[in-house]
C-alpha positions as CSV (number, residue, x, y, z in Angstrom):
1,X,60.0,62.8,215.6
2,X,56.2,62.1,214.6
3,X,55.3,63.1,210.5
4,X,52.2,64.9,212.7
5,X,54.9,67.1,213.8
6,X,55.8,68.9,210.4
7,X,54.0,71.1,207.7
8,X,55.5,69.2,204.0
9,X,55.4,70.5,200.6
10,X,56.1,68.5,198.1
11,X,56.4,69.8,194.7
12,X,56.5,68.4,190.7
13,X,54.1,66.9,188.8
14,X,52.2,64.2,187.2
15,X,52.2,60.9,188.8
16,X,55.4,60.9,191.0
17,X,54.1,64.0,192.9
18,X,50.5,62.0,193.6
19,X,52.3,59.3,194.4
20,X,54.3,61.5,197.1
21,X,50.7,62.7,197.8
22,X,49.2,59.8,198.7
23,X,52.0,58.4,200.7
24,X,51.4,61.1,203.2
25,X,47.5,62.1,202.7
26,X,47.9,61.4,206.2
27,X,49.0,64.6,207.1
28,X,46.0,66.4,206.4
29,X,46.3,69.9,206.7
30,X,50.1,69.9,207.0
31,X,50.6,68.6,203.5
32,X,50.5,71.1,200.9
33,X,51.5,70.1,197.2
34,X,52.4,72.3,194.3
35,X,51.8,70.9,190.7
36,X,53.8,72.5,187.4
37,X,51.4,73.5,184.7
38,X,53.2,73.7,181.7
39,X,52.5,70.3,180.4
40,X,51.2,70.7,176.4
41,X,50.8,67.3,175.2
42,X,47.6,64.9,175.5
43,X,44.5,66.0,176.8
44,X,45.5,69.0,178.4
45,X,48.1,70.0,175.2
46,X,44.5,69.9,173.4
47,X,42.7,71.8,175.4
48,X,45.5,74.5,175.4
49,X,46.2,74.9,171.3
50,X,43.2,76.8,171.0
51,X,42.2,78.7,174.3
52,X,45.5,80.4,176.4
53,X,45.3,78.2,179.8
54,X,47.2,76.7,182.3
55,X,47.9,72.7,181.9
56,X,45.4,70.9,183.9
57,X,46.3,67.3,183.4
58,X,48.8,67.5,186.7
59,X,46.5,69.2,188.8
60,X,43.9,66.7,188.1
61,X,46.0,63.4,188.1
62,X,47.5,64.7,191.9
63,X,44.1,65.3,193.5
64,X,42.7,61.8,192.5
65,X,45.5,60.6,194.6
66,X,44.5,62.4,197.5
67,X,40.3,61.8,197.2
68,X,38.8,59.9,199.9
69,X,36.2,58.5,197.2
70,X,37.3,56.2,194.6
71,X,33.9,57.3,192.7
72,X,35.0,60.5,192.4
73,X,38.7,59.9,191.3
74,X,36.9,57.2,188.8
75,X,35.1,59.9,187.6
76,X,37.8,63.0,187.4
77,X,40.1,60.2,185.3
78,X,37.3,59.1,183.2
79,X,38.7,59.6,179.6
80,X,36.1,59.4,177.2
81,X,36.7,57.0,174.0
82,X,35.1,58.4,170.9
83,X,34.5,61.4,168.4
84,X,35.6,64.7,169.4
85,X,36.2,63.9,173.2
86,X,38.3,60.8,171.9
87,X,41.2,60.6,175.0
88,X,40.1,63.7,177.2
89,X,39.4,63.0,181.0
90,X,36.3,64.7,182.2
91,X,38.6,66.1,185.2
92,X,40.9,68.2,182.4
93,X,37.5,69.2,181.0
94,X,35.7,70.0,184.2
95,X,38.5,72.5,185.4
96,X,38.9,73.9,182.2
97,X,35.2,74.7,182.1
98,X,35.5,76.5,185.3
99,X,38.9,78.7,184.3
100,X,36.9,80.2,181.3
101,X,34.1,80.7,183.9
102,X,36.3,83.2,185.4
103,X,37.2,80.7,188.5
104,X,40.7,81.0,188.8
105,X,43.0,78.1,189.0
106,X,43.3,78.3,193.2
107,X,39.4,78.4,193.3
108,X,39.2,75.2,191.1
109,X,41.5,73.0,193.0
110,X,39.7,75.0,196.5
111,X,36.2,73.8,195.1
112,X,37.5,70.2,194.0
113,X,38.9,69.7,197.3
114,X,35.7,70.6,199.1
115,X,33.8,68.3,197.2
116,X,36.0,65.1,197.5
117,X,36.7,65.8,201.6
118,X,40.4,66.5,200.5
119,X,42.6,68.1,203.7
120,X,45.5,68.2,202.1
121,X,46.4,71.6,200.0
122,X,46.8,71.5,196.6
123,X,48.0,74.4,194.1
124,X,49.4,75.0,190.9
125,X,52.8,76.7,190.2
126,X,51.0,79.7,188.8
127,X,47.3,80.6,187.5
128,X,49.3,81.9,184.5
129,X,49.5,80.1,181.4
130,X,52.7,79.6,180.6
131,X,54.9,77.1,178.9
132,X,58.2,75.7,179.2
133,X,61.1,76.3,177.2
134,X,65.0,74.9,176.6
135,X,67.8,76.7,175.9
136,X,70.8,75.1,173.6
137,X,74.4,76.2,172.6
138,X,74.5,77.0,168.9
139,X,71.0,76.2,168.8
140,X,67.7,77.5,168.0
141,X,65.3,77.7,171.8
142,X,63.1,74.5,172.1
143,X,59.8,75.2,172.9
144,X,56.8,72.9,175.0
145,X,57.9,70.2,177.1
146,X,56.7,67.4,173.9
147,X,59.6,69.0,172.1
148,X,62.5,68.7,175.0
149,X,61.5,65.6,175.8
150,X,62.2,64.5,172.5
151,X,66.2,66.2,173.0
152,X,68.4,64.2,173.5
153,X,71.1,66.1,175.7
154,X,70.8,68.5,178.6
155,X,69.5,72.3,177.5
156,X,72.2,74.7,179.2
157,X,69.0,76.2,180.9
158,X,65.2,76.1,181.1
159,X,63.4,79.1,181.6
160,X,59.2,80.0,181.0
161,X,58.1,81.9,177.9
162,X,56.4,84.7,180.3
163,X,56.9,86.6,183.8
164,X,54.5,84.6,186.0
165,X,54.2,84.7,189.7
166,X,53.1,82.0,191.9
167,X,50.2,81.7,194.0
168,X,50.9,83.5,197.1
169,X,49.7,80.3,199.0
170,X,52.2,78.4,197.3
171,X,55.0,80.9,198.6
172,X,53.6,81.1,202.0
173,X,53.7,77.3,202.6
174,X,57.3,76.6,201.3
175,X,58.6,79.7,203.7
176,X,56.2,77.9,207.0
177,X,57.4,74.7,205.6
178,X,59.3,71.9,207.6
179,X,60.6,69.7,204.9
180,X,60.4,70.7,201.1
181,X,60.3,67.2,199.0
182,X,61.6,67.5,195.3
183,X,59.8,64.6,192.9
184,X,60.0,62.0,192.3
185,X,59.2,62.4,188.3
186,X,60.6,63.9,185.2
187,X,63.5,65.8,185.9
188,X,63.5,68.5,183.6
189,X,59.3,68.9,182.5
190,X,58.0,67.9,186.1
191,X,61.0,69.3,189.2
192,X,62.6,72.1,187.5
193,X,59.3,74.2,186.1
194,X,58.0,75.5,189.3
195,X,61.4,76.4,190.5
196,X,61.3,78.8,187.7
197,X,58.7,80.6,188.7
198,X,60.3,83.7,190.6
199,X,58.8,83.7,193.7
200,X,59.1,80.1,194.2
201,X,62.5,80.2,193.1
202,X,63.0,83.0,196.0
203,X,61.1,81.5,198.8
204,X,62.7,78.1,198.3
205,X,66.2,80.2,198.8
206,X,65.0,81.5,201.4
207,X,63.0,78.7,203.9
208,X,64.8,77.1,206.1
209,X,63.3,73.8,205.8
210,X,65.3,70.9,204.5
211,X,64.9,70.3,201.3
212,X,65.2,66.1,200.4
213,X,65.4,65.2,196.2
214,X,63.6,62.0,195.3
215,X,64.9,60.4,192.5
216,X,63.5,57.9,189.9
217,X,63.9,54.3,190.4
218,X,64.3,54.2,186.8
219,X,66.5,55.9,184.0
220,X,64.2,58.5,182.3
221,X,64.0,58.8,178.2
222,X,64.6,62.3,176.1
223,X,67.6,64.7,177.3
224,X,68.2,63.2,181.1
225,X,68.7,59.6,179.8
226,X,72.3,59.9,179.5
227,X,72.2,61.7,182.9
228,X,72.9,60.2,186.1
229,X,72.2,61.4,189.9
230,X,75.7,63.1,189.6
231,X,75.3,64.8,186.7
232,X,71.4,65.8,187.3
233,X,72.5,67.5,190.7
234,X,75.4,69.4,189.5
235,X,73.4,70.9,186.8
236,X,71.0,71.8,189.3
237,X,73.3,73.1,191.3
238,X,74.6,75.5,188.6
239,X,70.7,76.5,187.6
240,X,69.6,77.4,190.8
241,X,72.6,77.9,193.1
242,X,70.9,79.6,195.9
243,X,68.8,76.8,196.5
244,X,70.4,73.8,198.9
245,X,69.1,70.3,198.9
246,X,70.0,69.0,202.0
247,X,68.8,65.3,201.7
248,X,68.6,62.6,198.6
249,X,66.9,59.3,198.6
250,X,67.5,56.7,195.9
251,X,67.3,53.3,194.5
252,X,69.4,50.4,196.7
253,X,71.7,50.6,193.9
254,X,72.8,54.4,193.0
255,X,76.3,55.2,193.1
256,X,77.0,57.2,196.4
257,X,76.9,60.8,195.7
258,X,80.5,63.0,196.8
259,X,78.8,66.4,197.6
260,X,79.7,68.6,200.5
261,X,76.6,69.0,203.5
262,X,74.2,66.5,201.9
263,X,72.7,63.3,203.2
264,X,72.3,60.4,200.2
265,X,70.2,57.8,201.3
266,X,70.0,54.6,199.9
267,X,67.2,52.0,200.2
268,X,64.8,49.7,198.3
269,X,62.2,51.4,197.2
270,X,60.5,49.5,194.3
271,X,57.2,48.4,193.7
272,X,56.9,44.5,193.7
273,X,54.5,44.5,190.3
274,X,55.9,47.4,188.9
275,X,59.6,48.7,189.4
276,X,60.0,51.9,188.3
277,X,57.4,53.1,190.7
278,X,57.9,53.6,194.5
279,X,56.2,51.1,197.4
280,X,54.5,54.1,199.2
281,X,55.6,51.6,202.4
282,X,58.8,51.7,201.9
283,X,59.1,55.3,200.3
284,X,57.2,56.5,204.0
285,X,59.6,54.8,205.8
286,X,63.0,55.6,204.1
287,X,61.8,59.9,204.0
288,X,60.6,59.2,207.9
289,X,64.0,58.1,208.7
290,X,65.8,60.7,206.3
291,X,63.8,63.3,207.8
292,X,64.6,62.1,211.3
293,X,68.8,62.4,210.2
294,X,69.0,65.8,208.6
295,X,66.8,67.3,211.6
């Protein structure tokens, strides 16, 4: 089977997702990537204390992945140094310029695209600000991904503090799609918040692609670093039980998983100068093959 032959989506947020990206950028129009938006720290947590808006920081740091021009990329991750602007990127200022000109969020990433001879789709969960929250036994709700991350066990649950719906693009591509990849990145504040938008949630149940889990090369920090692959898929499983991964990739050294109608597959995967990021290489060619096995 030739990659030219399927439509992907890959899905979660911040650098593993453009790194996913820019592995297969080749794919043109049969890529499509969906990015979460509920991020409130940095930049982008800034830019959201005072004016109700969808995080932008994701969205940006994916499509820099897939520009053709490094100029342009240079220029969307510029962050500026001094005064007010100290540590905001243009590109997180740019789109939210055009959100409170009434663009919406599909018509920024539409517009960016055009402009740096993207192919490859590129969407957020939902134009709807939202924001992520954690749920706890005996425990008050933890609100805004800067506070899980600083948890230190699993939440019972993650749901969004309001009722958004997803682009209808986004559903549309995940129901036409092939092969559904999940991460690599953050668990819990990158995977899991677009899953909890409804409709994606829904059409993910209902595609009948494969859907493959990438995970980290590296043990995460806050609430999953006491989590292994195990424990991460079985409280997935219980979150969002009508969803079925079919396929995992890992590090050489994971412990084999024991789960019923799912492919694990190991393989070297790290980058020679820095290891807790994936060789794009060798993450191509370990998907191609586990692609190639569950179809």
């Amino acid at each position: 089977m030739q990659l030219q032959q399927i439509n992907l989506v890959a899905i979660g947020g911040g650098h593993g997702l453009g790194k996913v990206l820019n592995t297969f950028s080749s794919l043109g129009p049969n890529l499509t990537g969906v990015v979460a938006t509920t991020d409130n720290g940095g930049s982008t947590g800034r830019l959201r204390e005072n004016v109700d808006s969808i995080a932008w920081g994701d969205l940006r740091n994916c499509i820099t992945h897939l520009s053709k021009s490094q100029l342009g990329s240079d220029l969307l991750n510029y962050r500026f140094q001094h005064n007010e602007l100290d540590q905001h990127c243009l590109g997180n200022l740019i789109f939210f310029a055009l959100e409170q000109l009434d663009v919406s969020p599909v018509g920024v990433m539409e517009v960016v695209r055009r402009l740096l001879k993207i192919d490859s789709k590129l969407y957020p969960m939902t134009e709807q600000p939202t924001d992520l929250i954690a749920h706890y036994a005996n425990q008050p709700l933890v609100h805004g991904e800067i506070n899980i991350d600083k948890q230190s066990q699993m939440p019972e649950c993650l749901t969004l503090a309001d009722s958004v719906i997803a682009p209808s693009r986004v559903t549309r591509a995940i129901l036409n799609a092939n092969v559904i990849l999940l991460g690599p990145g953050s668990f819990l504040t990158s995977i899991m918040p677009a899953l909890l938008v409804k409709d994606i949630y829904q059409a993910l149940a209902q595609t009948s692609a494969k859907i493959i889990f990438i995970d980290n090369l590296a043990p995460e920090h806050g609430p999953c670093a006491n989590a292994d692959l195990t424990k991460r898929l079985n409280w997935f499983k219980q979150n969002c039980p009508d969803i079925q991964i079919s396929g995992v990739l890992s590090g050489e050294n994971t412990e084999p998983l024991k789960f019923d109608n799912l492919t694990h597959m190991q393989r070297a995967l790290n980058d020679k100068t820095v290891f807790y990021r994936h060789d794009e290489r060798k993450l191509k060619q370990a998907l191609t093959e586990l692609i190639c096995a569950l179809r």
